[in-house]
C-alpha positions in Angstrom: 39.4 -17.2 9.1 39.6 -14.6 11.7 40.3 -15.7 15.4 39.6 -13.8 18.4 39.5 -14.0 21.8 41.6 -16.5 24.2 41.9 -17.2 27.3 43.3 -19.3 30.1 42.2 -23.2 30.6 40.0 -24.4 33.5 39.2 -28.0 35.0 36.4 -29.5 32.8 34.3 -28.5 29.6 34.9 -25.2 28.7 35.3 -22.6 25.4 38.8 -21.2 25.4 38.5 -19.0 21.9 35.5 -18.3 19.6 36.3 -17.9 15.7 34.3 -16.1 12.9 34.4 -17.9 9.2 33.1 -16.3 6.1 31.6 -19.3 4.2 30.1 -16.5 1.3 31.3 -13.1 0.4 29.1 -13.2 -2.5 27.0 -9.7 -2.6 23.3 -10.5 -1.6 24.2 -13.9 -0.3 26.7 -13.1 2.4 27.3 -15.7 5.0 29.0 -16.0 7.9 29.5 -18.7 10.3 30.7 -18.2 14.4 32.9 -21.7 16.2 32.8 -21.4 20.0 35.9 -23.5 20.6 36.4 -26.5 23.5 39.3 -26.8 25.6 39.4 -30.2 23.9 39.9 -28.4 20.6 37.1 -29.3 19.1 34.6 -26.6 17.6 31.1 -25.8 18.1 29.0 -23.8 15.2 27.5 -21.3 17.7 26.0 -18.5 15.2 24.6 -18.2 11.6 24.9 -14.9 10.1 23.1 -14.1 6.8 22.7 -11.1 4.5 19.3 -9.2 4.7 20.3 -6.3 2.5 23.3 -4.6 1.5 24.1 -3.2 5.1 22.1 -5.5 7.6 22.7 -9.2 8.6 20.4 -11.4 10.7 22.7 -13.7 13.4 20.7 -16.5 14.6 22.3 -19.2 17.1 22.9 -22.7 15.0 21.2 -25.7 15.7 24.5 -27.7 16.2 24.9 -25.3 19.2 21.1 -25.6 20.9 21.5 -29.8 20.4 25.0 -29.6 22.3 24.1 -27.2 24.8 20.3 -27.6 25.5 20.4 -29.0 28.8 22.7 -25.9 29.9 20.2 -23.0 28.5 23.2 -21.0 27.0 21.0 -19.7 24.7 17.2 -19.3 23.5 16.3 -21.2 20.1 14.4 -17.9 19.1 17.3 -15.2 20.1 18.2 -13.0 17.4 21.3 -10.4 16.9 20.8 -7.3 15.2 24.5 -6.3 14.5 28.2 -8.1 14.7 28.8 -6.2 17.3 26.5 -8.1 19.8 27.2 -11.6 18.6 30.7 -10.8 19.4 29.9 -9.4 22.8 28.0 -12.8 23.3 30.4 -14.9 21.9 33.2 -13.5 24.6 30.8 -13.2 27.5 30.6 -17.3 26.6 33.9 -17.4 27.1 33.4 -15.6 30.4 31.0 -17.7 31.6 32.6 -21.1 31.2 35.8 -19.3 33.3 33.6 -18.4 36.5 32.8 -15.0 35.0 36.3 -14.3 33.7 36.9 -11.7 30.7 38.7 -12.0 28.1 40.9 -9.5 25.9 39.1 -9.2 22.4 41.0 -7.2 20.1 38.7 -6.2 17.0 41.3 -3.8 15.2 41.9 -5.8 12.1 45.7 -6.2 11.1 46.9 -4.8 8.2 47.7 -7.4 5.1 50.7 -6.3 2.7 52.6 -3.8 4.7 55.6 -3.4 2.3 52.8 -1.6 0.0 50.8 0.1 2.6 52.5 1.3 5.2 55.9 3.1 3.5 55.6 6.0 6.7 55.9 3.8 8.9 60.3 3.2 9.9 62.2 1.5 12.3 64.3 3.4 14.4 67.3 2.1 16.7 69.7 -0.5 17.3 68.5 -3.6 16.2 68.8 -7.3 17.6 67.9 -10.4 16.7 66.7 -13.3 18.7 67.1 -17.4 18.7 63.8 -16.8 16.6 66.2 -15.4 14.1 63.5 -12.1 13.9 65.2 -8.7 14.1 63.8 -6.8 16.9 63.4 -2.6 17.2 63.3 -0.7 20.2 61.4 2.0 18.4 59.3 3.0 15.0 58.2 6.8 13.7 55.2 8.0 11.9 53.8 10.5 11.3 56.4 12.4 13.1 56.3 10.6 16.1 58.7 8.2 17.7 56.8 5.5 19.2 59.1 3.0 21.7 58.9 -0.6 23.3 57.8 -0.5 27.0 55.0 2.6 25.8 51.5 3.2 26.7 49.8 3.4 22.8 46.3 3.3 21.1 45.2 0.7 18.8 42.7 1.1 16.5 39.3 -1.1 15.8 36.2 -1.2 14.1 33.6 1.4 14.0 36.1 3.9 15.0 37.0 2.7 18.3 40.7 2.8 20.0 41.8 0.5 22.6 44.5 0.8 24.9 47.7 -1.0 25.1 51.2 -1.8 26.5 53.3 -2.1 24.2 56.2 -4.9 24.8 58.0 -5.7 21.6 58.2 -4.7 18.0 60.0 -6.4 15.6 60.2 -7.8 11.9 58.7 -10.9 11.0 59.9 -13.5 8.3 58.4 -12.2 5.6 59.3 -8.5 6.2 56.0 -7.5 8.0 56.4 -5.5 10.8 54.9 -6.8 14.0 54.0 -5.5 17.5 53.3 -7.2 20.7 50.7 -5.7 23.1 49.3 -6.0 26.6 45.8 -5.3 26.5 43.8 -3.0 29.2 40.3 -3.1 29.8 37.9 -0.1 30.2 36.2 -0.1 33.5 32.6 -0.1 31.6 34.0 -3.2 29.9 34.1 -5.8 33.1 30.9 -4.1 34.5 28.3 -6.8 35.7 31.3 -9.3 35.4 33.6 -8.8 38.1 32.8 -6.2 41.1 34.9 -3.2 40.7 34.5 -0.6 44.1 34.6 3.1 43.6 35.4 2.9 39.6 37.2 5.9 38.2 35.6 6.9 34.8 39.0 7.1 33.4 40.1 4.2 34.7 41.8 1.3 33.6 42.7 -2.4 34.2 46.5 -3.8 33.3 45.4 -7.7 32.1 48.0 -10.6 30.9 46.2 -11.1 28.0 49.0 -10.0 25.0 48.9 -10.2 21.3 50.6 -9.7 18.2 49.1 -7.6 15.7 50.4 -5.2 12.5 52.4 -1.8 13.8 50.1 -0.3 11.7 47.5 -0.8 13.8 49.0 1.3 16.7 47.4 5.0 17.1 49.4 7.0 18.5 50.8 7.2 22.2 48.3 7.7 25.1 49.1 8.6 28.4 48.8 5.9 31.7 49.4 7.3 35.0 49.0 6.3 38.7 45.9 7.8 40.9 48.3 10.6 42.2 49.5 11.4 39.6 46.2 11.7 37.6 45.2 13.8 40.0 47.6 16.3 40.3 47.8 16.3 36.4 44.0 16.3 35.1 42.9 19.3 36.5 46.0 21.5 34.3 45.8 19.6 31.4 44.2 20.8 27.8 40.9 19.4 26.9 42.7 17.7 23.8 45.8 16.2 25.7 43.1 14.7 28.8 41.2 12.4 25.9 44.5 10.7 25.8 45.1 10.3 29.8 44.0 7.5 31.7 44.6 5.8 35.3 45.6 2.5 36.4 45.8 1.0 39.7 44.3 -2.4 39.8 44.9 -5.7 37.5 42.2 -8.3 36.5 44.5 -11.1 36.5 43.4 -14.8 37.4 39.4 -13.8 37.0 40.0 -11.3 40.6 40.9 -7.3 41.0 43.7 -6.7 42.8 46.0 -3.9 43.4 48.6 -3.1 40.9 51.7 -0.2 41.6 52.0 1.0 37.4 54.8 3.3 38.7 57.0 0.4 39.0 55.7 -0.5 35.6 59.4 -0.5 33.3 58.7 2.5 31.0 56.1 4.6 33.2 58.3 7.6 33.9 59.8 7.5 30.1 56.4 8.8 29.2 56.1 12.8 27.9 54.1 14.4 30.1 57.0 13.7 33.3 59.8 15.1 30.6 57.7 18.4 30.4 56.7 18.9 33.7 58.8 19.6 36.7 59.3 17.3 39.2 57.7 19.9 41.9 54.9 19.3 40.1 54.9 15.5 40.5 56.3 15.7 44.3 53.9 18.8 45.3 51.1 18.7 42.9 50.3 22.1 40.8 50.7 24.9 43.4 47.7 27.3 42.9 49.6 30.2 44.0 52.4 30.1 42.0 53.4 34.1 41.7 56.6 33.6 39.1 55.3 34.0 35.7 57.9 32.6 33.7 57.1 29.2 35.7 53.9 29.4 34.6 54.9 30.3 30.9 56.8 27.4 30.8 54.5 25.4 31.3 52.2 26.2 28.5 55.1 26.1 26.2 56.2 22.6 27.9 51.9 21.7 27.0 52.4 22.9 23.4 55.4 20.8 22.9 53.7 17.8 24.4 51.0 18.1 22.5 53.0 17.4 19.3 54.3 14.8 21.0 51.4 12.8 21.7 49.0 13.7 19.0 50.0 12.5 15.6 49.6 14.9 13.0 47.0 13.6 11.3 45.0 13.4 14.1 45.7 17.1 15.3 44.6 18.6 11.5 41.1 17.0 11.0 39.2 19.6 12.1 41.1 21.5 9.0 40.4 18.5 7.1 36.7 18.1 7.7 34.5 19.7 4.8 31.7 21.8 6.5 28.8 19.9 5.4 25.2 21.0 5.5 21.7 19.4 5.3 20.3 18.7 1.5 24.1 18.3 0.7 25.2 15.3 -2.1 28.4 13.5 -0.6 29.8 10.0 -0.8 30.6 7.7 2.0 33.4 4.7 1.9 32.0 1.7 2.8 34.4 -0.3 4.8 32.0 -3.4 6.1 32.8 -7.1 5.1 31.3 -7.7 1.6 31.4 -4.3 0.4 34.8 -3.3 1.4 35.8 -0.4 -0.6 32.5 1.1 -2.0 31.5 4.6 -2.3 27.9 5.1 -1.7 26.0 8.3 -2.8 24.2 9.8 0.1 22.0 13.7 0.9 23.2 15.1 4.5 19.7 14.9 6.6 21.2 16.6 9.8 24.7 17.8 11.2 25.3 16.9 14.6 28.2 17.7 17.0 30.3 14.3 16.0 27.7 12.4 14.2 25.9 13.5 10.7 22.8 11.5 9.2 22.5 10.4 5.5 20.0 9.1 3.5 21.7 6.5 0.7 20.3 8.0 -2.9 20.8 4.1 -4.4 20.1 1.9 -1.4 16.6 0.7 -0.1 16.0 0.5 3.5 14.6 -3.4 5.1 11.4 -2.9 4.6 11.8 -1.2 1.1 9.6 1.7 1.6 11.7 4.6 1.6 15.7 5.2 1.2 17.7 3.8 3.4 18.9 6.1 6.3 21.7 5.9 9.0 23.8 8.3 11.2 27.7 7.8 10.7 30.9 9.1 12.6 31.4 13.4 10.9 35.2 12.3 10.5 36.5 8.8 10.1 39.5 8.1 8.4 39.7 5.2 5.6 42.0 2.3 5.7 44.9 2.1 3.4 44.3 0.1 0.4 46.2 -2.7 0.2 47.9 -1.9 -3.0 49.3 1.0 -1.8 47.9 3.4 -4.3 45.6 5.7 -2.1 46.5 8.7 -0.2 47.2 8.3 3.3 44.9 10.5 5.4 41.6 10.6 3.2 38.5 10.6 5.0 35.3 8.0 4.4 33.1 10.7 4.0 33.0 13.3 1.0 31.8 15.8 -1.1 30.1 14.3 -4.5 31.6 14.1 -7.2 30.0 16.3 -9.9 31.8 15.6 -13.2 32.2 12.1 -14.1 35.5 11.4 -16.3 34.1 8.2 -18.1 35.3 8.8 -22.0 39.1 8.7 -21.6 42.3 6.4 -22.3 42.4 4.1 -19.8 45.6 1.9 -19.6 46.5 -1.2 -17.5 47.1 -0.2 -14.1 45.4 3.3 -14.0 42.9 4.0 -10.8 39.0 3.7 -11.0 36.2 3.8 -9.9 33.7 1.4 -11.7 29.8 1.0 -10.9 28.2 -1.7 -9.7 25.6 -3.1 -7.3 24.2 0.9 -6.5 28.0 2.6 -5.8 31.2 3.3 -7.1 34.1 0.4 -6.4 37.7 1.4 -5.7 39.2 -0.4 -8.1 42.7 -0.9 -10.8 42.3 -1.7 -14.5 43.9 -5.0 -15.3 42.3 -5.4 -18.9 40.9 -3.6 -21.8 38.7 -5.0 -24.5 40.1 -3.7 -27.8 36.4 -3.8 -29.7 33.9 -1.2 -30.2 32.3 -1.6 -27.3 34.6 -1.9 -24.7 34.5 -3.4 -21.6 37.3 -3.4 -18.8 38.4 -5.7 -16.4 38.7 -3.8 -13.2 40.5 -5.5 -10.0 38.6 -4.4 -6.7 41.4 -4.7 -3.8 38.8 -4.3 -0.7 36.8 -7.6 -2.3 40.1 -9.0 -3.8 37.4 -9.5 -7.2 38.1 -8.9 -10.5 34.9 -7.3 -12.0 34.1 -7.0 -15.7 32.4 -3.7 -16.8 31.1 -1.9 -19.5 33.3 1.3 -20.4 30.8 4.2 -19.8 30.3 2.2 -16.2 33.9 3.6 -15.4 35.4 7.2 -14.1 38.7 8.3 -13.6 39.6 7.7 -9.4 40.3 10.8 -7.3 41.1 11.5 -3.6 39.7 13.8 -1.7 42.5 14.9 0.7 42.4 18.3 3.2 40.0 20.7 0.8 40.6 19.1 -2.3 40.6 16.7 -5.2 44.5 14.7 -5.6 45.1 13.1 -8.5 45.8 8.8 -8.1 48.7 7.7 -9.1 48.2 4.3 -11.1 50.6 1.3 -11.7 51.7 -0.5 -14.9 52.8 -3.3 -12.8 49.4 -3.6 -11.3 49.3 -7.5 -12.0 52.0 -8.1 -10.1 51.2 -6.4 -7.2 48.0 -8.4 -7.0 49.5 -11.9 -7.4 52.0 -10.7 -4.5 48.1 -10.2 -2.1 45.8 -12.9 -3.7 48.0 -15.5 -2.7 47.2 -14.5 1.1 44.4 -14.4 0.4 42.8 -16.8 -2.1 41.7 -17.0 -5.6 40.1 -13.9 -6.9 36.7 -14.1 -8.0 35.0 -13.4 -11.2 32.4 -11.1 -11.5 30.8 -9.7 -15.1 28.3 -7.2 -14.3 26.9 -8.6 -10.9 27.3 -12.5 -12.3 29.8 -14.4 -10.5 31.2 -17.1 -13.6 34.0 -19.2 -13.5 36.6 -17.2 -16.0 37.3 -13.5 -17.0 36.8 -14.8 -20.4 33.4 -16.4 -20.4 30.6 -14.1 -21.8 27.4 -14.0 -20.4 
């Protein structure tokens, strides 16, 4: 059960958080249920989702939900969602609602499970302490490259490829060696529009909250840049294209449901950002003088940019224009499917149209709603894919590929090597587990994104391959596969069965 979304207490009935439960993961018969939760503590069902097709669920509003809430006309008995995305901006605007038109902080990046096998780039760095907690605190952590420290403005990733930005308080170790992160949420200006009255908004601007939360260190994105209106000012106008995405201004707090003025320079940690360590404070007293006649001040600068730049912009990030295959209309790729309930999927797909950011695909194997033609959808031109959480994928791969053109299916498999087996119109990430000694084969093939073991015919299986910068990597398997899955399934529940699309109650049973 995923929880999202809390905020402070008020006099009388009200919803302080909203949940989302997954009563079926079950492909074709996905269902997923949405609590709107009292300051009493008890729950409300609020929203029924149910699987249409393979990539569309219909949210309808429960009846539990009209019977308790009729005489308050929350909601229509005949309203309909088209997407998560919208039950989860109606599900917090609830929240807002029953709080005088309050907003909430709604983090949707998704923490990562297993970090001990997923994220090995990730160190501490620094002196450490421990508190009465008995938790071992950091002052700082590197990646990529890049020191990121407590008291740091930062990105944090979410779903569909959005970041959100963050104040970063504390980092430190939990009991069971996962490494933590506590973070004070800001909201975009566009985000509290229509809910509380904001004069003169800045399109770059951004509102300090009290809402914090903990969440996986793996989650953060890299630093981004917060500075106060002056200092925005006298900075945007100079700055490269690429370093500006990352720079925002802050100069007002939504705290207690109001806007009010908030000083960021007094802030602990403003002035350890980069940009004031590269610039000279001239620059920050006197702004950037236009006639400036030394050149060597004005060399220094770029150089003091170029070093920033590596600074801020994790190297991953910085290289995926290089990364990005040129693709081109009529073109066979495959896309990674990352949604709930078909986690881990590559889908075959022909490139329609190449946009600026965005390319269109039609799926080769899927059927669109109304089954008349294939199914088609834009989808972000570079996205990158979540670690697995067995730690056997290369970091850095995108979700989007070239096809693969020769299938390795007739070779020694062994326990633990990677794969890719087919089922349900794509090709599944998966680990063998098992291997039939018969004639004809079949192989028991663990699928990490599902946490399902999956029972397949031999010549349903190719050897797994990353595609990483401009080409194919090889995937390292794992003899001690098994135990690396009893170390997630725990977390996580039971695996399930599945032998060729049939869900039975043991690996063993033959259908």
């Amino acid at each position: 059960m995923l929880v999202f979304g809390q905020t402070m207490a008020a006099s009388g009935q009200s919803f302080v958080e909203w949940k989302e439960e997954f009563v079926s993961k079950e492909r074709g018969k996905r269902v997923v249920h949405y609590f709107l939760k009292e300051k009493s503590g008890e729950s409300v069902l609020a929203v029924v989702g149910t699987e249409r097709s393979v990539r569309h669920m219909l949210y309808v509003v429960a009846e539990e939900f009209l019977r308790v809430n009729e005489p308050n006309r929350l909601v229509n008995a005949a309203h309909r969602w088209r997407s998560r995305r919208e039950v989860v901006n109606w599900l917090t605007s609830m929240l807002s609602k029953q709080h005088r038109q309050g907003v909430t902080a709604v983090c949707q990046s998704r923490p990562a499970r297993n970090l001990k096998l997923r994220a090995p780039d990730i160190v501490w760095s620094g002196a450490t302490w421990t508190c009465g907690k008995q938790l071992k605190h950091f002052p700082a952590f590197c990646r990529n490259g890049i020191t990121i420290a407590v008291q740091s403005f930062v990105f944090v990733m979410a779903e569909e490829g959005k970041r959100h930005l963050a104040f970063l308080e504390d980092m430190y170790e939990d009991r069971k060696g996962q490494k933590k992160v506590k973070v004070r949420w800001f909201h975009h200006n566009q985000e509290v529009n229509g809910v509380v009255i904001l004069r003169n908004p800045h399109p770059k601007e951004v509102l300090v909250t009290p809402y914090t939360q903990v969440i996986s260190v793996e989650c953060v994105d890299g630093p981004a840049i917060v500075l106060t209106h002056e200092h925005y000012e006298k900075c945007a106008s100079n700055l490269p294209e690429d370093l500006l995405t990352r720079v925002f201004l802050c100069f007002r707090q939504l705290k207690n449901n109001r806007v009010k003025p908030f000083k960021l320079s007094k802030l602990r940690g403003y002035f350890d950002q980069s940009i004031f360590s590269f610039l000279d404070s001239g620059y920050i007293e006197d702004g950037f003088g236009e006639n400036v006649k030394l050149g060597s001040k004005r060399s220094s600068r770029v150089i003091s940019y170029e070093i920033l730049r590596k600074k801020l912009i994790p190297k991953y990030a910085k290289d995926r224009q290089s990364d990005i295959p040129c693709f081109k209309a009529n073109e066979k790729v495959e896309l990674l499917c990352q949604d709930s309930g078909i986690r881990g999927c590559w889908f075959r797909c022909t490139v329609l149209r190449v946009a600026r950011r965005r390319i269109k695909v039609q799926y080769d194997d899927l059927i669109d709603e109304d089954g008349s033609s294939n199914l088609e959808e834009w989808v972000p031109a570079f996205r990158l894919a979540i670690p697995d959480k067995l730690g056997l994928r290369h970091s850095g791969r995108p979700t989007m590929r070239p096809a693969v053109t020769q299938i390795e299916t007739d070779v020694g498999f062994e326990v633990g090597s990677a794969v890719d087996a087919w089922w349900s119109d794509g090709w599944w990430e998966g680990v063998v587990t098992d291997i039939n000694a018969s004639e004809d084969a079949d192989i028991q093939v663990y699928l990490p994104g599902e946490t399902l073991f999956l029972k397949v015919h031999r010549r349903d299986v190719r050897v797994s391959r990353d595609w990483v910068g401009d080409r194919w990597v090889d995937v390292k398997g794992n003899p001690n596969v098994r135990s690396l899955i009893s170390d997630v399934a725990p977390k996580e529940g039971r695996p399930n069965d599945i032998y060729a699309g049939v869900r039975v109650d043991a690996v063993t049973m033959e259908v």
